[in-house]
Each structure stands twice: as C-alpha cells, then as structure tokens.
C-alpha positions as CSV (number, residue, x, y, z in Angstrom):
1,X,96.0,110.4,113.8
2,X,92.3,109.2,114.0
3,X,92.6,106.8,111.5
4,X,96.0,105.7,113.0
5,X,94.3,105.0,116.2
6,X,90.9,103.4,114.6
7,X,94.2,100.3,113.2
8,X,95.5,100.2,116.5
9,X,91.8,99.8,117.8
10,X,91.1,97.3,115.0
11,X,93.9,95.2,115.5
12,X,93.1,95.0,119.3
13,X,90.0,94.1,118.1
14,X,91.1,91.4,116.2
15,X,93.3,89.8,118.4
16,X,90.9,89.5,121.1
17,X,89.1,87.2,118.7
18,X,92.1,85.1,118.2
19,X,93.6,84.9,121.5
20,X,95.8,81.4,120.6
21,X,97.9,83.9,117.9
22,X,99.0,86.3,120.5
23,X,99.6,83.9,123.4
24,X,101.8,81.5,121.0
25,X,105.0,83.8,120.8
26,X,104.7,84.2,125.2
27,X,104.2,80.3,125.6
28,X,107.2,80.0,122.7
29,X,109.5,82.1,124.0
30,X,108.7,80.6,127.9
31,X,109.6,76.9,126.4
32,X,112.7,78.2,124.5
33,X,114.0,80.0,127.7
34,X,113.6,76.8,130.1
35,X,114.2,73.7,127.8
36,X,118.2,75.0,127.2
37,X,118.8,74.5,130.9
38,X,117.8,71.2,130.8
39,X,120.9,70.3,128.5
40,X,123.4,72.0,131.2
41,X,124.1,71.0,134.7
42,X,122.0,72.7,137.2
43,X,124.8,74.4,139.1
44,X,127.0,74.8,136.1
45,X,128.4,78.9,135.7
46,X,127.8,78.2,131.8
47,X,123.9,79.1,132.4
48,X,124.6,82.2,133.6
49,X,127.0,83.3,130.9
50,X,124.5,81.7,128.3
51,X,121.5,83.8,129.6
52,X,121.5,86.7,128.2
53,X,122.0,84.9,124.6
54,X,119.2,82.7,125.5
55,X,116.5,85.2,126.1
56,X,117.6,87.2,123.4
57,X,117.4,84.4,120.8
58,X,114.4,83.0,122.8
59,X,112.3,86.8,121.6
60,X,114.3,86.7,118.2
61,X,112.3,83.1,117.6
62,X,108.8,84.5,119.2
63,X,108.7,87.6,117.0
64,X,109.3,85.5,113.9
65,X,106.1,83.6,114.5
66,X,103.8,86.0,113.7
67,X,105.4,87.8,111.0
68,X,104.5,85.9,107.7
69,X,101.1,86.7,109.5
70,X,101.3,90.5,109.5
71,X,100.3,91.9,106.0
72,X,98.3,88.1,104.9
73,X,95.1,88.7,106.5
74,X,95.1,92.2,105.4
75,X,95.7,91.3,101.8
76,X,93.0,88.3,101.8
77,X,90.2,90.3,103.3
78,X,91.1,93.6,101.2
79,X,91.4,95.8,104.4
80,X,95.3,96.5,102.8
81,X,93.7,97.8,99.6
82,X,91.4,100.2,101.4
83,X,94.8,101.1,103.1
84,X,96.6,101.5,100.3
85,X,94.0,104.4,99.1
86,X,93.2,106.3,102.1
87,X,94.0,109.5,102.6
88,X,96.3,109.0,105.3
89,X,100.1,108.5,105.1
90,X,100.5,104.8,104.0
91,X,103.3,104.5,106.4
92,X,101.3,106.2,109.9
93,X,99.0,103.1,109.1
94,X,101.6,100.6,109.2
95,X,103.2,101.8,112.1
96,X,100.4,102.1,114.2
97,X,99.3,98.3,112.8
98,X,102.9,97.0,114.2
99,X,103.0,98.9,117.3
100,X,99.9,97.0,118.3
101,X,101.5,93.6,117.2
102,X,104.7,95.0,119.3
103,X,101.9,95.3,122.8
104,X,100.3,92.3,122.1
105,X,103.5,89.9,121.0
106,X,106.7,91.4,122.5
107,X,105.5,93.5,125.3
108,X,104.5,90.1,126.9
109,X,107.6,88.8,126.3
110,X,109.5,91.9,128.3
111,X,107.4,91.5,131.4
112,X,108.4,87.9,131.3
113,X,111.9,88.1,131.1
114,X,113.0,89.0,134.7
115,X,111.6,86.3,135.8
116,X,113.1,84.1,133.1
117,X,116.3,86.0,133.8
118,X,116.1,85.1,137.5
119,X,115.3,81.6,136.7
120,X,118.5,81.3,134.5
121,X,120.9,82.5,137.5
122,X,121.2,86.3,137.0
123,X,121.6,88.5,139.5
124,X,119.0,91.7,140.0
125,X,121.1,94.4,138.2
126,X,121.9,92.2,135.1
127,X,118.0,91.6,135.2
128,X,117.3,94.7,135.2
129,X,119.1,95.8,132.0
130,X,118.4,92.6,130.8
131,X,114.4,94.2,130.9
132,X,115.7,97.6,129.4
133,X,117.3,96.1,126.8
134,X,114.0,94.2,125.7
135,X,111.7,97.2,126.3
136,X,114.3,98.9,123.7
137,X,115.2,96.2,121.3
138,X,112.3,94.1,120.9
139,X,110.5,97.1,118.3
140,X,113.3,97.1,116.4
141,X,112.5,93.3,115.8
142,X,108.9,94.2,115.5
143,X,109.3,97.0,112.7
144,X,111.9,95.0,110.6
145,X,110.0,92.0,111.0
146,X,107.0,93.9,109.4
147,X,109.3,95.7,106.5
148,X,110.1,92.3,105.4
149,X,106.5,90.8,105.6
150,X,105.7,94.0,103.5
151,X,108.3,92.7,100.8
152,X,107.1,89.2,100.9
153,X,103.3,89.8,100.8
154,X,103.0,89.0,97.3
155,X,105.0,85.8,97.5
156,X,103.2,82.3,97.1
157,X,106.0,80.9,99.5
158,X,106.8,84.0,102.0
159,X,107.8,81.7,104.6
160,X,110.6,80.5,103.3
161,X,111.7,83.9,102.2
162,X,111.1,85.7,105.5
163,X,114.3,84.1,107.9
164,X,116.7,84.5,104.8
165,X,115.5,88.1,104.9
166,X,115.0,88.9,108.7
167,X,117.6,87.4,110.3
168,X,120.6,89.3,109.2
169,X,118.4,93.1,109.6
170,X,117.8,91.1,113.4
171,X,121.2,90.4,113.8
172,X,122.4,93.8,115.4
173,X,119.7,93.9,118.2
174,X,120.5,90.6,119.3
175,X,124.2,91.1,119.8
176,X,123.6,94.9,121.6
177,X,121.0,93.5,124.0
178,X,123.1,90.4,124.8
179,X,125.8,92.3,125.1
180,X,124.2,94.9,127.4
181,X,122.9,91.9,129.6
182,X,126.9,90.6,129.7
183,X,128.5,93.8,130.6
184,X,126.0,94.5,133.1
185,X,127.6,90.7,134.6
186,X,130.5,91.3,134.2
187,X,130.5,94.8,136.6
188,X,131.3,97.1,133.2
189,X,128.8,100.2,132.2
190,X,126.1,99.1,130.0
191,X,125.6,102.2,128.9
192,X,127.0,102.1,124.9
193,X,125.2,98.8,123.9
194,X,122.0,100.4,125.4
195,X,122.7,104.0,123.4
196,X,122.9,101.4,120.4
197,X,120.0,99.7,121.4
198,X,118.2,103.2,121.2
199,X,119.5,104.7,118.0
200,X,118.0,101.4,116.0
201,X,115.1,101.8,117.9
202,X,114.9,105.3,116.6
203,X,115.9,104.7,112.9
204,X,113.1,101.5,113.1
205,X,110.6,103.9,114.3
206,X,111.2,106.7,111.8
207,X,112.1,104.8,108.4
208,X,110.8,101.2,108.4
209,X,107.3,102.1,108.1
210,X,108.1,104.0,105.2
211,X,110.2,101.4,103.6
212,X,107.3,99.0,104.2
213,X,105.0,101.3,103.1
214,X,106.7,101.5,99.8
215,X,107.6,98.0,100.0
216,X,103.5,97.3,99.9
217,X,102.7,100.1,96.9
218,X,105.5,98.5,95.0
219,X,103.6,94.8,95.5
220,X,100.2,95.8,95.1
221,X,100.6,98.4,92.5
C-alpha cells in the first residue's frame, strides 16, 4: 500500500506543477454545460428535459481530455518501466495513479454540477441525484478511460484510437446517470439506474486495473 500511496502522492505532485491540465476538463465541462442553453429559448421546458443529458455528456467530453495523457508521460520519462518491475501488483499502481486523476479531474466536475443543474432549470431533488449519480459514475469513466489509454500507449496516433475505443465502454454510464437524473423529474424512484450506476462502479474498481495492467505488460513487453 506504501508504494500505492507514494503514485497517488506523486501524481498530486505533479499536477500541482501543471495546474492548466487539471483545470482544463472543469472550465470544459462549465462551457459545454452553459453554451447549449444558448441555442434554446430561455423559458423553454426542453432545457429541463435536456439537462440531465447535458451534464452527463458535458463530464463524458471532460474525462476524455486527459486521457491520451494518462500512461504518455509515464512512458516518455520511464517512470512506467520502473512500474512495470516493481514489486508491487502492476494493477494496485494503476489504480491508485487514476484514482488521483479521478480527484483531480472528475471530482471537480461533481461539485460543480448542482449548481450547473440549478442553472439548467432542475429542481433540488433531481439535483441531488443528479450529484449522486456523478459521485458514482464519473470513476467508471475514469477507470475505462485509463484501460483504453493502457491499450493505446504504444500507438504513434493514440488519439484517434482512443474515442473509437472509449466511447462505446462509456456508453452505459451515461444513459444510467441520465436516466437517474430523468426519473428523479419525473417523480419515479431512482433507485435501479443508481444500483446500476454502482455495480459498474464496482466491476471498474475491481477488474479495469487489471485489464490495464495487462493491457501495459502486453505493450511494453
């Protein structure tokens, strides 16, 4: 676990030293969120049945920016190589490196959203699920984000690969949260696309950072 936390640490660390990487996605995801109303009429009940897909897709967008970015620096400096023979679980590594990209790209992003959510005409209770549905779906987004940067790292031209790949693993969390968000507007239980939301958040957790971390032996061996 110490050498878990010393990634985390490092990748804190690092960030802090590039602070315009880490506030891109937030200032992304703000401009996404607020330039869609400006194509719909102020008053117009479509906004509020579009919110929920707008924030959604919005964070969808924001965690794709810094994914071609996840494994690159890593590779360049050699810092994956030394990863690659530590004696540590491969896969602890990784997950520890992408929970820290989760706190310092998507947990922004969650904080920001009830106030987004207000802004876009929802009520308090859809904006609160709307935040639950984030705080549980935006890993998922993380993780798979980071098993396909794991496949691509190799690639000359990863970032032309990495939407084909990513989007359709995405797919799933987008519709659960959005549809979480809807029920919750509509007056129906949330409760079953937030279970969802929850068992992918689990199986990301538990297997992605051993797919990537087989994905990276597999490109580097």
């Amino acid at each position: 676990m110490s050498a878990a936390v010393a990634v985390f640490r490092r990748e804190l660390r690092i960030a802090l030293r590039r602070r315009a990487e880490w506030v891109q996605p937030l200032v992304f995801y703000g401009i996404v969120a607020l330039l869609f109303p400006l194509g719909i009429a102020p008053e117009s009940p479509a906004l509020k049945v579009f919110a929920p897909a707008i924030i959604w897709v919005g964070a969808l967008l924001a965690a794709l920016l810094g994914v071609e970015r996840l494994f690159r620096a890593d590779l360049d400096d050699g810092s994956l190589e030394q990863m690659l023979i530590a004696d540590v679980p491969l896969a602890l590594l990784i997950a520890a490196k992408l929970a820290a990209q989760w706190l310092l790209t998507a947990a922004p992003l969650v904080l920001a959203s009830p106030l987004l959510g207000l802004g876009l005409g929802l009520e308090p209770g859809p904006v609160a699920i709307l935040f639950w549905s984030l705080l549980l779906g935006t890993p998922t987004l993380i993780f798979t984000g980071g098993f396909a940067a794991a496949l691509t790292v190799g690639a000359p031209r990863a970032g032309l690969m990495l939407p084909i790949l990513v989007l359709p693993l995405m797919t799933p969390a987008v519709i659960f949260g959005g549809g979480a968000v809807r029920a919750a507007a509509a007056g129906l239980p949330p409760d079953a696309p937030l279970y969802f939301l929850g068992a992918l958040l689990a199986l990301s957790l538990t297997l992605l950072p051993m797919a990537a971390a087989g994905a990276l032996r597999n490109a580097l061996g």
